[in-house]
N, C-alpha and C positions, 0 to 999 in steps of 0.2 A: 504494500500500500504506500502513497505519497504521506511524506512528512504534514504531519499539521502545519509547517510553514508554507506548504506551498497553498498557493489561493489562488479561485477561479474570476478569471477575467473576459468578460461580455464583450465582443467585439462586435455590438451592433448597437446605433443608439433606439434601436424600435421599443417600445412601452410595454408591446405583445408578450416580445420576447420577455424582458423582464419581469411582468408578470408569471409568466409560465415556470419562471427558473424558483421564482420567489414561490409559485406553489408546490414543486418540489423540495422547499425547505432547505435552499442554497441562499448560501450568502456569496457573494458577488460584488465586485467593482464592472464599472462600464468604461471601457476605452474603445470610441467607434471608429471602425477601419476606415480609412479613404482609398477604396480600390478601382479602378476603370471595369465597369460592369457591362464594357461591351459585349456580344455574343461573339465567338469568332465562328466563322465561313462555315456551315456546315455542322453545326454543335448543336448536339442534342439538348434537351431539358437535363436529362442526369446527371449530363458531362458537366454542362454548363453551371448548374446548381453545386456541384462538390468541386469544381477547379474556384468558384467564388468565396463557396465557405472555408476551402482550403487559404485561399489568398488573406481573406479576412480576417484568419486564426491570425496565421504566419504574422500580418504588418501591426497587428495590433499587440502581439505578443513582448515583455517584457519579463527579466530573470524574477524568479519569486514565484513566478508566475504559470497557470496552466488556463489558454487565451482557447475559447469558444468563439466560431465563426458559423456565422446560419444565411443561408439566403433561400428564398424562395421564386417561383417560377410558375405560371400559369402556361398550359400549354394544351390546343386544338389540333390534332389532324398536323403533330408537328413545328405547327407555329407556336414560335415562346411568344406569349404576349408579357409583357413587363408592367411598369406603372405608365401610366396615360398622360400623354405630351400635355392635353388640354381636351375641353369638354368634347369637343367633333369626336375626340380618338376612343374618348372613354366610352361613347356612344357607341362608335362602332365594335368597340372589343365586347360590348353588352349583348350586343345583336348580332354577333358571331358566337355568344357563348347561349342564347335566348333557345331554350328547347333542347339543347343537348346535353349529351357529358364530355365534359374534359379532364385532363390530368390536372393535380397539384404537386410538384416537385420538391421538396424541400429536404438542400444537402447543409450539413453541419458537419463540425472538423475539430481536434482539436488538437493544439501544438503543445510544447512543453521546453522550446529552445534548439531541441534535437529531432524527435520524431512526431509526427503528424497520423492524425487517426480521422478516417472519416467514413462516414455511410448517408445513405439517401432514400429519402422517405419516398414515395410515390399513391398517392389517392386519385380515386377518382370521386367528380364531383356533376351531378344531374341538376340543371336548370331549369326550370320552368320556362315557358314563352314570357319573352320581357317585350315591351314595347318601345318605343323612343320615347312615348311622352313619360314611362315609368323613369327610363335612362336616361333623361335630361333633368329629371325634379331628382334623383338619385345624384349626381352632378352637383347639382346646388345644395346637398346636404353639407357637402364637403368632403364626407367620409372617402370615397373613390381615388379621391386623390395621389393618394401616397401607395396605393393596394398595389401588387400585382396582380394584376387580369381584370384592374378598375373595380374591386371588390370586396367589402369585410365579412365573411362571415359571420365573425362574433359579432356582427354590427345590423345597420338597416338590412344588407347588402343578404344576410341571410333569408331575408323574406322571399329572395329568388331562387334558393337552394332548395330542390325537390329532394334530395337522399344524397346521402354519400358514402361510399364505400373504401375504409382505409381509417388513415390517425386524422382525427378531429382537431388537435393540439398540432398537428405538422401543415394543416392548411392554414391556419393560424401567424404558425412561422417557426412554432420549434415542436416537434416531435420529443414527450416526453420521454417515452416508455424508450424509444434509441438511444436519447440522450446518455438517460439515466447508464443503459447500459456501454454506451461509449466512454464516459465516465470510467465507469468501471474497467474496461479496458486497459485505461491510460493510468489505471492505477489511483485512480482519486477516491475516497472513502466519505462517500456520500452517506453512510450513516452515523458516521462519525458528525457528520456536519449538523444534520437535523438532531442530533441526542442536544447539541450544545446551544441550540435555539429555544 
């Protein structure tokens, strides 16, 4: 197991994530990565979610330290849709996702200075028929904004979610039950941590 000195570091500034870690009964500092979250040529949802969360671990990481990276990835028929340039995009990523299912992707990683650990969640997620007039008063909530795939589930945004199949917590943004046990991979002693809360 990791010394009691070493402690975990959030490498994302999202509130979700934070949340989720803190319901897990982790304590945590947040240091949020600054990484180019382009897709490169040809990259899948998987690839592209775990080379992210890996990146994220890696630059936010400091000695003392064992640095969590999470990204997520909404993904149709192959297309990554990301967060929404402005209200037209978030419209149309609505009405590409209105009545079907898509993937949710979400890769997490974590470093330690030396070696890197990561795995990637994968759900699928059933829309209902959404309309433009629902996807532009959606828009103006706010919420859409910052989402990948224009969307919060934990939010309004789930009023469009017919079922979903997979981790509830990894569409969100962090897949607990992996987490937990990537955690424990890397040698961190996660009940160590919630006895002392």
């Amino acid at each position: 197991m990791v010394t009691c000195d070493i402690r975990l570091l959030l490498a994302s500034k999202s509130p979700r994530r934070s949340d989720l870690l803190t319901q897990m009964g982790l304590t945590f500092e947040i240091e949020p990565a600054d990484v180019d979250e382009t897709p490169r040529a040809g990259e899948n949802a998987v690839n592209y979610v775990r080379r992210l969360a890996q990146s994220k671990a890696q630059a936010s990481w400091r000695p003392g330290y064992l640095s969590l990276g999470a990204d997520t990835i909404v993904c149709i028929e192959d297309k990554l849709l990301g967060k929404p340039e402005n209200e037209a995009h978030c419209i149309d990523m609505l009405l590409q996702l209105s009545g079907r299912t898509h993937q949710v992707a979400t890769g997490i990683a974590l470093h330690n200075g030396e070696e890197t650990w990561s795995d990637v969640v994968t759900s699928d997620v059933l829309f209902r028929s959404v309309s433009r007039r629902e996807a532009k008063a959606y828009w103006m909530t706010g919420e859409p904004q910052d989402k990948a795939g224009s969307y919060a589930l934990q939010g309004f945004g789930g009023i469009f979610v017919e079922r979903i199949e997979g981790s509830y917590s990894s569409i969100i943004g962090l897949p607990m039950a992996e987490t937990e046990q990537l955690l424990i991979r890397a040698g961190f002693d996660t009940w160590s941590e919630r006895q002392r809360a």
